[in-house]
PQR file of N, CA, C, O and H, with PARSE charges and radii, in Angstrom:
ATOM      1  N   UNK A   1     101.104  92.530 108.204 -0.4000 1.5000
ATOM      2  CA  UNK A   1      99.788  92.905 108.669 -0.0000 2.0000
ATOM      3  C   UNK A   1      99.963  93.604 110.014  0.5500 1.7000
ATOM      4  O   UNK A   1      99.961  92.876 111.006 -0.5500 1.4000
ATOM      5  N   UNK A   2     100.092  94.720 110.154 -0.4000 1.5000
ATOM      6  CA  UNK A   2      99.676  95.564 111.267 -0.0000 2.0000
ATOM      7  C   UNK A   2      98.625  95.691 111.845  0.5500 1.7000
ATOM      8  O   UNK A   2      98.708  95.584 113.068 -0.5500 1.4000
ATOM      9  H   UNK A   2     100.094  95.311 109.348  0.4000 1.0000
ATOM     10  N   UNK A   3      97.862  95.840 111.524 -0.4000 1.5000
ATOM     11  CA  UNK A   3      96.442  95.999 112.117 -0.0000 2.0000
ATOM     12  C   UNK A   3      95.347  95.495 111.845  0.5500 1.7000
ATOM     13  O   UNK A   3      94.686  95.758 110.840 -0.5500 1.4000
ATOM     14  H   UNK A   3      97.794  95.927 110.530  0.4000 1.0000
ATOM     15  N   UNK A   4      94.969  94.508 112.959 -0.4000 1.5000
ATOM     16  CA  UNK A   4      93.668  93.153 111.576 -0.0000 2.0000
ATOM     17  C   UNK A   4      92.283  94.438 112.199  0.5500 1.7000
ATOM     18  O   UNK A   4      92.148  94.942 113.314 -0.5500 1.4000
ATOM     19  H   UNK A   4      95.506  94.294 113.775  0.4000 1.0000
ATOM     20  N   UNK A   5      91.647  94.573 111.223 -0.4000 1.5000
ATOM     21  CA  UNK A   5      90.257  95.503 111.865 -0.0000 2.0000
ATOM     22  C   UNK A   5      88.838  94.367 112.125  0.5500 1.7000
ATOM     23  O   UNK A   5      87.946  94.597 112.941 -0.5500 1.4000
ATOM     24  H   UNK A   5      91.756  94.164 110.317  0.4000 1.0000
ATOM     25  N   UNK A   6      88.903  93.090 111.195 -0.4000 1.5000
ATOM     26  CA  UNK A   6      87.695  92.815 111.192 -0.0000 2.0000
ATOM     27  C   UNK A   6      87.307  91.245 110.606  0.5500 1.7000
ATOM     28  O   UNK A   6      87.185  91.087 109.391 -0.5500 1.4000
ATOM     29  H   UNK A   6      89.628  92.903 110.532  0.4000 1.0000
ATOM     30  N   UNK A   7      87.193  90.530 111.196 -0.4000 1.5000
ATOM     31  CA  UNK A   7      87.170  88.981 110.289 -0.0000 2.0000
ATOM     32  C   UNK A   7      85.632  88.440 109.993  0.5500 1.7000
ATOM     33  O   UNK A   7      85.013  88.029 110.974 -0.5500 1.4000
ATOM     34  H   UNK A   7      87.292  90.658 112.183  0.4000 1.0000
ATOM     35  N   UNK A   8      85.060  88.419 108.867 -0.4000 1.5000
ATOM     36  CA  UNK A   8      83.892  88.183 108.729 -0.0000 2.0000
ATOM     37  C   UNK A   8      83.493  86.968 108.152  0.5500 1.7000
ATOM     38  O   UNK A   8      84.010  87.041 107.037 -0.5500 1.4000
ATOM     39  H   UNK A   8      85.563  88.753 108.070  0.4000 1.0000
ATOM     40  N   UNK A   9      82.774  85.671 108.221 -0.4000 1.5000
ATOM     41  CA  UNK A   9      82.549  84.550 107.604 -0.0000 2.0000
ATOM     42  C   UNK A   9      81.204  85.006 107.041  0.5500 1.7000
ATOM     43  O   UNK A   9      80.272  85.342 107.772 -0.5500 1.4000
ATOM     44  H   UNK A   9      82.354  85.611 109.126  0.4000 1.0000
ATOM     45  N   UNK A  10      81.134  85.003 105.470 -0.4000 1.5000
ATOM     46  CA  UNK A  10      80.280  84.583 104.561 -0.0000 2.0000
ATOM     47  C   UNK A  10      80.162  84.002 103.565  0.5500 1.7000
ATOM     48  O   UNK A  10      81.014  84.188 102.697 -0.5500 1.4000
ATOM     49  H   UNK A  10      81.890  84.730 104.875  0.4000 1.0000
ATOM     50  N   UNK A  11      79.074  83.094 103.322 -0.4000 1.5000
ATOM     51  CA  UNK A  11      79.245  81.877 102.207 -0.0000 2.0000
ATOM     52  C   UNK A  11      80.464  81.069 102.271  0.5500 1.7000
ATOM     53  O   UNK A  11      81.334  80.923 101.413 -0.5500 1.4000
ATOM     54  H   UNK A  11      78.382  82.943 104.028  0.4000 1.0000
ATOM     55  N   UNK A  12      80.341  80.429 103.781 -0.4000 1.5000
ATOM     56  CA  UNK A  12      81.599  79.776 103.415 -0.0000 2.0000
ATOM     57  C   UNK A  12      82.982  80.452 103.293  0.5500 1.7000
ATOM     58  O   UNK A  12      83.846  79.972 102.560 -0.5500 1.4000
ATOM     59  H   UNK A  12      79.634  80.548 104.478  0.4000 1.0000
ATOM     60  N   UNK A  13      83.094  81.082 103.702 -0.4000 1.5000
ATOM     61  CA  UNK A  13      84.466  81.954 103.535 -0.0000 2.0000
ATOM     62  C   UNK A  13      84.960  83.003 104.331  0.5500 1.7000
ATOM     63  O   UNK A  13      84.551  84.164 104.301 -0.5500 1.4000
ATOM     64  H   UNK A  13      82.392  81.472 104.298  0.4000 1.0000
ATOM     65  N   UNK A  14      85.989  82.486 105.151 -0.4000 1.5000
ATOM     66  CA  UNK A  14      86.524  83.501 106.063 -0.0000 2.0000
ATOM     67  C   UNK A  14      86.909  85.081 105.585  0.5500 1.7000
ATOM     68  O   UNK A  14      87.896  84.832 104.893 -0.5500 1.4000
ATOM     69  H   UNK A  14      86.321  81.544 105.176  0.4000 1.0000
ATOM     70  N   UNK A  15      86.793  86.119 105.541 -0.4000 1.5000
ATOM     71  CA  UNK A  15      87.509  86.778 105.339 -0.0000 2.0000
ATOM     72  C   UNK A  15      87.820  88.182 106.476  0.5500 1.7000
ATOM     73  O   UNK A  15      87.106  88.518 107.421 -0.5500 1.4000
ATOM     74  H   UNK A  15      85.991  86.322 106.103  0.4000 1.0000
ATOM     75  N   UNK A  16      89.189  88.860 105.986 -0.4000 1.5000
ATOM     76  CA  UNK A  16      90.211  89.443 107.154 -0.0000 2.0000
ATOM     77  C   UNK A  16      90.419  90.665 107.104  0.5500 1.7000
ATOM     78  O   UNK A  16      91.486  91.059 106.632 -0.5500 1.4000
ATOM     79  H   UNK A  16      89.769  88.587 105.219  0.4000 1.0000
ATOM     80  N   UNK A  17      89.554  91.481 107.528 -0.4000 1.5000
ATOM     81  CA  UNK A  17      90.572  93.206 106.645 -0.0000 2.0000
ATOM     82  C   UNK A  17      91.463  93.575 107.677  0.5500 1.7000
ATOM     83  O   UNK A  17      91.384  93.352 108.885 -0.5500 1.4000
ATOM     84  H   UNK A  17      88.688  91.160 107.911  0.4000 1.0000
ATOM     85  N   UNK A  18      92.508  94.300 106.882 -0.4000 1.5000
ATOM     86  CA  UNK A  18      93.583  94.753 107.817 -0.0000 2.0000
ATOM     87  C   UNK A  18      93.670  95.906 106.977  0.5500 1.7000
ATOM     88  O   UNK A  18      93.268  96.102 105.830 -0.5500 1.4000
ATOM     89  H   UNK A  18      92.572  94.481 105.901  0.4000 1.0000
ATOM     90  N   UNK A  19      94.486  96.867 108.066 -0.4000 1.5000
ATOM     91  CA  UNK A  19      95.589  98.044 107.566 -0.0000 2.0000
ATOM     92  C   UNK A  19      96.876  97.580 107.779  0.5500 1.7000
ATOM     93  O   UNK A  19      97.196  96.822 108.694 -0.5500 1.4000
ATOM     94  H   UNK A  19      94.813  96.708 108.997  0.4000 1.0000
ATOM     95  N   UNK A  20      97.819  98.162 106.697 -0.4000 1.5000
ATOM     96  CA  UNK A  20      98.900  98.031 106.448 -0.0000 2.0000
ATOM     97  C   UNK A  20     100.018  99.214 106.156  0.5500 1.7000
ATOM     98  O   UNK A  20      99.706 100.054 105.311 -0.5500 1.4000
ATOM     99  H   UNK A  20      97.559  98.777 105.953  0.4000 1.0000
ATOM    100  N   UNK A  21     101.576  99.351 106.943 -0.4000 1.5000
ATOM    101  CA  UNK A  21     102.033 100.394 105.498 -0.0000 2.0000
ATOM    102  C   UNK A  21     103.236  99.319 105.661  0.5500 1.7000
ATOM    103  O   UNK A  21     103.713  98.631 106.563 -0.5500 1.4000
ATOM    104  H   UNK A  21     101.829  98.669 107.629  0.4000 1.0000
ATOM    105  N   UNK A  22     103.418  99.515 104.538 -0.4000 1.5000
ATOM    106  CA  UNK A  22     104.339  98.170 104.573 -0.0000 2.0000
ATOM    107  C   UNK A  22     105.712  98.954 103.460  0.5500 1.7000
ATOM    108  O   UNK A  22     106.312  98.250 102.647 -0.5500 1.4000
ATOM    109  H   UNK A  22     103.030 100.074 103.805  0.4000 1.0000
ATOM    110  N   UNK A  23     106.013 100.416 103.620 -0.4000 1.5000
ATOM    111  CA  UNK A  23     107.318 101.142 103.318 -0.0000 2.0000
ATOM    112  C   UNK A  23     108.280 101.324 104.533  0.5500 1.7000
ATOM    113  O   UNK A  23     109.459 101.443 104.200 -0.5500 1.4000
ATOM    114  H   UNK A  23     105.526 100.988 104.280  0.4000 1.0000
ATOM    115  N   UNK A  24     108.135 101.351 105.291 -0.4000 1.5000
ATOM    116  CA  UNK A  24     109.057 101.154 106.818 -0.0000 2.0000
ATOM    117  C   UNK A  24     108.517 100.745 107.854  0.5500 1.7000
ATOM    118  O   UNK A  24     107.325 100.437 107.875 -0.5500 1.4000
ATOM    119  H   UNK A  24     107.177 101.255 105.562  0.4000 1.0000
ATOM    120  N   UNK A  25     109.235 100.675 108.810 -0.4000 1.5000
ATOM    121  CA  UNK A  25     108.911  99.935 110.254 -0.0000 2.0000
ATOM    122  C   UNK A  25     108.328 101.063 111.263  0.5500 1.7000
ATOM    123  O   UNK A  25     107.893 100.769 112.377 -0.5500 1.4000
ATOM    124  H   UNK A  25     110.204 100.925 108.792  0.4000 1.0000
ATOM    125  N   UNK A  26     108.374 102.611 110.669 -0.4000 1.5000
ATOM    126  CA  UNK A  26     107.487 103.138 111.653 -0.0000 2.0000
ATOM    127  C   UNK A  26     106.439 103.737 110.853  0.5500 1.7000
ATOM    128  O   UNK A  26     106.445 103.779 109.622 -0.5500 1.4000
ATOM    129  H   UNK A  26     108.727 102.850 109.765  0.4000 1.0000
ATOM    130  N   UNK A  27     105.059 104.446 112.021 -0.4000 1.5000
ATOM    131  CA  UNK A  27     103.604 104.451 110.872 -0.0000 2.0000
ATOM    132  C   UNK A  27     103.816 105.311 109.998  0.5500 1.7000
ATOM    133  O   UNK A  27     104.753 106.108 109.940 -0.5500 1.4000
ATOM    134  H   UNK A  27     105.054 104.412 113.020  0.4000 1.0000
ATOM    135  N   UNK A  28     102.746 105.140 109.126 -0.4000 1.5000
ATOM    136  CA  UNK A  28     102.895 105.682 107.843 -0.0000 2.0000
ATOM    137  C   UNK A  28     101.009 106.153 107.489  0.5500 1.7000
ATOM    138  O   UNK A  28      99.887 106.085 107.989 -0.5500 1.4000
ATOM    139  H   UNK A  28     101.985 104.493 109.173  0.4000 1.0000
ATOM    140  N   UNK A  29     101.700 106.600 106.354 -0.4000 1.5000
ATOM    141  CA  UNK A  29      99.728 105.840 105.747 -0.0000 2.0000
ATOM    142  C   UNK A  29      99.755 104.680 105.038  0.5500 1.7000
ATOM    143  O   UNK A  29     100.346 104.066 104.150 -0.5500 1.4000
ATOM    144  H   UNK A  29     102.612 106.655 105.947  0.4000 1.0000
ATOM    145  N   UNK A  30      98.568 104.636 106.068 -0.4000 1.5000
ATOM    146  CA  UNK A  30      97.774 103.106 106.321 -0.0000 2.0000
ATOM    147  C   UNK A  30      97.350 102.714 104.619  0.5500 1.7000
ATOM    148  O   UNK A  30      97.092 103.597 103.801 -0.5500 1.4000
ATOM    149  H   UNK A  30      98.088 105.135 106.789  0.4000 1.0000
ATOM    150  N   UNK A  31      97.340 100.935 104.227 -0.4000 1.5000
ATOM    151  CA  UNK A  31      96.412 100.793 103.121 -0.0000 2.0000
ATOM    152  C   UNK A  31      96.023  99.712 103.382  0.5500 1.7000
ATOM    153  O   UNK A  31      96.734  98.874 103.934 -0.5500 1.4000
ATOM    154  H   UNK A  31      97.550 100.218 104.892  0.4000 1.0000
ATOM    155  N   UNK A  32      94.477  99.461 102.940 -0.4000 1.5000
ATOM    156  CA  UNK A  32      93.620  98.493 103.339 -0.0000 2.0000
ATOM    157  C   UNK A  32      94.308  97.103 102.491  0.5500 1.7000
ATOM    158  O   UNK A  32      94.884  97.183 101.407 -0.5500 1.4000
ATOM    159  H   UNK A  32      93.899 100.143 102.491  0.4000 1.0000
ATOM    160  N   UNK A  33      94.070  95.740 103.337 -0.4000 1.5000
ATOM    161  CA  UNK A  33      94.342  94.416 102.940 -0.0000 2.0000
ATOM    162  C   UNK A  33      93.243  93.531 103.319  0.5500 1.7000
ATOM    163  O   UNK A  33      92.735  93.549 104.440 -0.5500 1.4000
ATOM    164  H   UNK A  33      93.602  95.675 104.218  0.4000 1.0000
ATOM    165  N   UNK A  34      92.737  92.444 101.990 -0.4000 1.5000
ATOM    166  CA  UNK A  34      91.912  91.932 102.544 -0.0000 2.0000
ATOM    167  C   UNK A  34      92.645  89.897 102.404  0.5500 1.7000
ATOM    168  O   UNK A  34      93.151  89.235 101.498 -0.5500 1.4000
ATOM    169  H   UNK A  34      93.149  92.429 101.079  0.4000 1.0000
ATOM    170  N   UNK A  35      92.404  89.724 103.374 -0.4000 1.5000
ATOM    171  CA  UNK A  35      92.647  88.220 103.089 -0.0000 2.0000
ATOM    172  C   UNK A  35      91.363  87.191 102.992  0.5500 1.7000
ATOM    173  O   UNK A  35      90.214  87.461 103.342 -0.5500 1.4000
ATOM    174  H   UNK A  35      91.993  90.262 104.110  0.4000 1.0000
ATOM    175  N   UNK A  36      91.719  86.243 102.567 -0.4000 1.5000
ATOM    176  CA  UNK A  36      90.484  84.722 102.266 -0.0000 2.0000
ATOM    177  C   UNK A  36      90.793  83.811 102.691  0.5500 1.7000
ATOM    178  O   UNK A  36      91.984  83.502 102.716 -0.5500 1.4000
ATOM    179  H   UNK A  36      92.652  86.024 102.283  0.4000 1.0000
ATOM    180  N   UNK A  37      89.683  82.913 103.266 -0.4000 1.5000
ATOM    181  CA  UNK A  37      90.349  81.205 103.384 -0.0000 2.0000
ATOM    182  C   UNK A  37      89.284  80.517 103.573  0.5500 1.7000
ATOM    183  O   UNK A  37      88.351  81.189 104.013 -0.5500 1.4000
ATOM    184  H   UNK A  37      88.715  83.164 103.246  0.4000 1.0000
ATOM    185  N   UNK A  38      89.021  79.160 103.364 -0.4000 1.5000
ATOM    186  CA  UNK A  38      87.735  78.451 104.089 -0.0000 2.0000
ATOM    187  C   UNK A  38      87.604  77.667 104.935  0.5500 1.7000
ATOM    188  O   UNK A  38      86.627  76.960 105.179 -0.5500 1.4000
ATOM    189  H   UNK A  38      89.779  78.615 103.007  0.4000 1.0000
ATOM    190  N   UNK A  39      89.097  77.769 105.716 -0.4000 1.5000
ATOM    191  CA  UNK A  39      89.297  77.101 106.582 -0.0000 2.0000
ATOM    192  C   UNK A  39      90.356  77.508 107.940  0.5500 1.7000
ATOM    193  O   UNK A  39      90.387  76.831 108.968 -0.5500 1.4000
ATOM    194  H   UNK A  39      89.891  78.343 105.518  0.4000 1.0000
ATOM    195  N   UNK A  40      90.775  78.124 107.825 -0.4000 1.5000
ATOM    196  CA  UNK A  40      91.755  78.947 108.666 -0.0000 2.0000
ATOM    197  C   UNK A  40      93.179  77.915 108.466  0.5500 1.7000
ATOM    198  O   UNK A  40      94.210  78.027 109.129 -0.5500 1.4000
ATOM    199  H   UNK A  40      90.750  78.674 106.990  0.4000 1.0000
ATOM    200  N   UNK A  41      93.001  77.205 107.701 -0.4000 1.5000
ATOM    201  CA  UNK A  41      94.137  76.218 108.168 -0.0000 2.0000
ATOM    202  C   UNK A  41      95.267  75.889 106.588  0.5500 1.7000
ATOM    203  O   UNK A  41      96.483  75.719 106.491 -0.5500 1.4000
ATOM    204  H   UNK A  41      92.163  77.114 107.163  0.4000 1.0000
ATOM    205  N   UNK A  42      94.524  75.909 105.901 -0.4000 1.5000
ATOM    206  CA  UNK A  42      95.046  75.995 104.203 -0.0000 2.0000
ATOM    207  C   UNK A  42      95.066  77.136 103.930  0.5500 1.7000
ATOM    208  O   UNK A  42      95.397  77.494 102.799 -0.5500 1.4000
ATOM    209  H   UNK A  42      93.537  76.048 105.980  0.4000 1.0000
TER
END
C-alpha cells in the first residue's frame, strides 16, 4: 500500500482506499485498492 487516500466507516464497517503499483519499487501507474474491517484489529 503506497498511498492510503481515504478511510470511511459505514454500516459498521471500516473501509480504506489506497493507490498502489505494486510491479517495482519505483512509481508507476497507480491502481486503486480497497480494504475492510469492523474493527481495525481482526
Amino acid at each position: 500500500m503506497n498511498d492510503p487516500n481515504a478511510m470511511v466507516y459505514y454500516k459498521g464497517i471500516y473501509h480504506l482506499f489506497f493507490q498502489y503499483y505494486c510491479s517495482d519499487i519505483v512509481w508507476g501507474p497507480m491502481h486503486w485498492g480497497h480494504a475492510v474491517n469492523t474493527d481495525l484489529i481482526h
